[in-house]
C-alpha positions in Angstrom: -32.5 -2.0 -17.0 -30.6 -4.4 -14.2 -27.2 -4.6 -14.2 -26.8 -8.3 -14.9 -23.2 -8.3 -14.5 -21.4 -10.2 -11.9 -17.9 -11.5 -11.0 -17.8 -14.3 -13.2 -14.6 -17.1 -11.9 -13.7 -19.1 -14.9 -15.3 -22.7 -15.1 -12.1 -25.0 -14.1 -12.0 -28.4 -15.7 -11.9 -31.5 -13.5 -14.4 -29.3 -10.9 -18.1 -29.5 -10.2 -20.0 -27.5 -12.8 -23.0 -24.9 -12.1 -26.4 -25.6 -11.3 -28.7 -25.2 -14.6 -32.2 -26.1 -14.9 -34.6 -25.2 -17.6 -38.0 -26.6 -19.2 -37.7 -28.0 -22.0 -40.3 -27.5 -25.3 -42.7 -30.3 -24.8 -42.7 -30.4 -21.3 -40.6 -31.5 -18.5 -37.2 -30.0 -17.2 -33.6 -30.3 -18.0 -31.4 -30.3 -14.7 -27.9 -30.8 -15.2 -28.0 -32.3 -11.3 -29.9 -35.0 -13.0 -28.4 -36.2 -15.9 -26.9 -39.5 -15.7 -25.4 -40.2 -19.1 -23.1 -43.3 -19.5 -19.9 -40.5 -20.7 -21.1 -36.8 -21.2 -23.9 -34.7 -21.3 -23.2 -31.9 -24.6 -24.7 -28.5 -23.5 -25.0 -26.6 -26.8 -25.8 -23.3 -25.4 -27.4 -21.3 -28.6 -28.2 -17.5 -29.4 -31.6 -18.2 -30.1 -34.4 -18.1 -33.0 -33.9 -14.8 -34.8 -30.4 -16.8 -35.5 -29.9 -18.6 -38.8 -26.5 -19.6 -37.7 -27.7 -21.5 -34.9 -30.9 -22.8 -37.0 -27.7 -24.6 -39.3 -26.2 -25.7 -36.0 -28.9 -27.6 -34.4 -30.1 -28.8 -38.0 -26.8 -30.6 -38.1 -26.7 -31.5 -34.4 -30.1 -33.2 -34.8 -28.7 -35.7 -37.7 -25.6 -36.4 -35.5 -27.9 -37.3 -32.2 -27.6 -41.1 -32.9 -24.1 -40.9 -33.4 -23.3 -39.1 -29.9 -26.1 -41.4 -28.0 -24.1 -44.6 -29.7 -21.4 -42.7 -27.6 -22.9 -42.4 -24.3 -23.6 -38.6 -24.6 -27.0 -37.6 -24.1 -27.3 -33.6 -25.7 -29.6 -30.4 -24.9 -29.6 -27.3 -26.4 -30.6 -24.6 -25.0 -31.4 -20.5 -25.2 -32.5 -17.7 -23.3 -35.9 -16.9 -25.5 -39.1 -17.6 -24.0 -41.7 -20.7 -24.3 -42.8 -19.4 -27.6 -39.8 -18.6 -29.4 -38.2 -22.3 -28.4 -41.4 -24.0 -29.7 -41.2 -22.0 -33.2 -37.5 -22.8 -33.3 -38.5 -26.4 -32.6 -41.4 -26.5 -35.3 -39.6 -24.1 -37.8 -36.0 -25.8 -37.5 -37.7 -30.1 -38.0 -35.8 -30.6 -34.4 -38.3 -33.4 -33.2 -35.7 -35.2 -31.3 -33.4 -32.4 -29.9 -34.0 -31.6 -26.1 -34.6 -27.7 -26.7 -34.5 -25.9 -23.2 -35.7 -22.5 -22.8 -35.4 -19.6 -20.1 -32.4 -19.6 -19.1 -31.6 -17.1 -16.9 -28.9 -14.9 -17.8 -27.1 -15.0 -14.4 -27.2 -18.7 -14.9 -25.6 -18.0 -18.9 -23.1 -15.7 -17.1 -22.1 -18.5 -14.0 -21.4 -20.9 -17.1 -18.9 -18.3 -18.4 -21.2 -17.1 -21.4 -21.3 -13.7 -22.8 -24.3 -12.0 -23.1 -25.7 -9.4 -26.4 -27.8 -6.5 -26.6 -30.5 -6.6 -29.1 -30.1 -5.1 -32.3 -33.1 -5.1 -34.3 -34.3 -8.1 -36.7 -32.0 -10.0 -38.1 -31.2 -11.5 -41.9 -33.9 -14.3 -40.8 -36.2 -11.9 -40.6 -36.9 -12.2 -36.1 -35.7 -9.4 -34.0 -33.6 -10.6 -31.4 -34.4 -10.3 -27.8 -33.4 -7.4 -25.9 -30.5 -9.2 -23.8 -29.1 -13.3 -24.9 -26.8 -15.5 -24.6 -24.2 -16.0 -27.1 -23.0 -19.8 -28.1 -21.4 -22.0 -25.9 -20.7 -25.7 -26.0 -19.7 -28.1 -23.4 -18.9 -31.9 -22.3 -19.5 -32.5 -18.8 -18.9 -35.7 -17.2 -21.4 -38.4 -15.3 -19.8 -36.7 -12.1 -20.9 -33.7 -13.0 -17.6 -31.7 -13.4 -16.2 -29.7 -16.8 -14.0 -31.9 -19.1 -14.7 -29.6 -22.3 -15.6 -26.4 -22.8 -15.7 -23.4 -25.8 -17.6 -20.2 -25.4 -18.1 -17.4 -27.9 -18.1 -13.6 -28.0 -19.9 -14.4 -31.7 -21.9 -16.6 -33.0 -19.6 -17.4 -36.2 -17.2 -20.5 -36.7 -18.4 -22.6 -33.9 -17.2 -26.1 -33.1 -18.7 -28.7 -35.9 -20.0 -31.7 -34.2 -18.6 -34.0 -36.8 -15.2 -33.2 -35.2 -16.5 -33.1 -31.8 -17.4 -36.9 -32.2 -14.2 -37.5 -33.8 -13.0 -36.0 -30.4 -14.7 -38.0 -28.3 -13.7 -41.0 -29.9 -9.7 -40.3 -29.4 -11.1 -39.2 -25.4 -12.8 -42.5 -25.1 -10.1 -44.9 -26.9 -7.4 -43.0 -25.2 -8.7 -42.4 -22.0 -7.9 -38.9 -22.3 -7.9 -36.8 -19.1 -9.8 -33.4 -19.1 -7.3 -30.4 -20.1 -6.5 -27.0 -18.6 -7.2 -28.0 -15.4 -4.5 -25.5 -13.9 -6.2 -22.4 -12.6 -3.3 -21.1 -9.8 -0.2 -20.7 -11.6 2.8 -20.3 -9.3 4.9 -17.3 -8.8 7.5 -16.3 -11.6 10.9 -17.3 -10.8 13.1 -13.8 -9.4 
């Protein structure tokens, strides 16, 4: 097996974020180079189909899409299984309006600051998980392209719930709220 561990530097927000591309079930491609949304593009980075915690996720997320378009966010979710296992989760999860990207490279899930699992067999939903994935993520990156939110999980329990993250981005937008933890040299410690 490769060694797909690298020296990962923390995504800062208020900077430039990765490059990230992937296809998208249906056709076409997701490139984060591209996106042009009026606020934010939402990258809900998920665990994949053998996970029933992420099948409740992007049930939810796909009610809520309205509600962040009225918002100016445009949303993708996306894993790390294969053509296949994105179209069953697109099929078997009623996501017909959810961009659902898949392939992502794990070096490219490691350069975003996600951790990445070893497969353990199948899971209570009755899919065996891959042999390496991605575990959640979710983010809010800016029409220029750099961080302004981010939250990444060892996990994939107690995740962010989009109802609050809307709630979020209305305080953001009606406060013109700047992007947080943007510090990433601290100075020396007074002797």
């Amino acid at each position: 097996m490769t060694n797909i561990m690298t020296d990962i530097t923390p995504l800062v927000p208020r900077q430039l974020v990765p490059s990230l591309a992937v296809s998208l079930v249906g056709g076409g491609r997701f490139d984060i180079a591209a996106e042009n949304p009026e606020r934010f593009t939402m990258l809900v980075f998920y665990r994949g189909l053998h996970c029933p915690i992420c099948r409740t996720q992007l049930g939810d997320l796909e009610t809520k899409l309205p509600d962040f378009a009225k918002r100016g966010v445009s949303v993708v979710a996306i894993s790390s299984d294969n053509a296949e296992r994105a179209e069953r989760s697109k099929r078997e999860w009623r996501l017909p309006n959810l961009r659902l990207g898949f392939g992502l490279d794990l070096r490219v899930a490691r350069a975003w600051g996600l951790y990445v699992s070893t497969g353990r067999g199948m899971t209570s939903a009755g899919v065996e998980e891959p042999a390496l994935f991605s575990e959640p993520g979710l983010f809010l990156v800016r029409a220029d392209h750099t961080l302004y939110f981010a939250s990444v999980q060892t996990m994939p329990f107690a995740r962010p719930h989009f109802a609050d993250i809307l709630g979020a981005i209305d305080f953001v937008i009606g406060k013109d709220y700047p992007a947080r933890g943007e510090v990433n040299n601290l100075p020396a410690a007074a002797a």
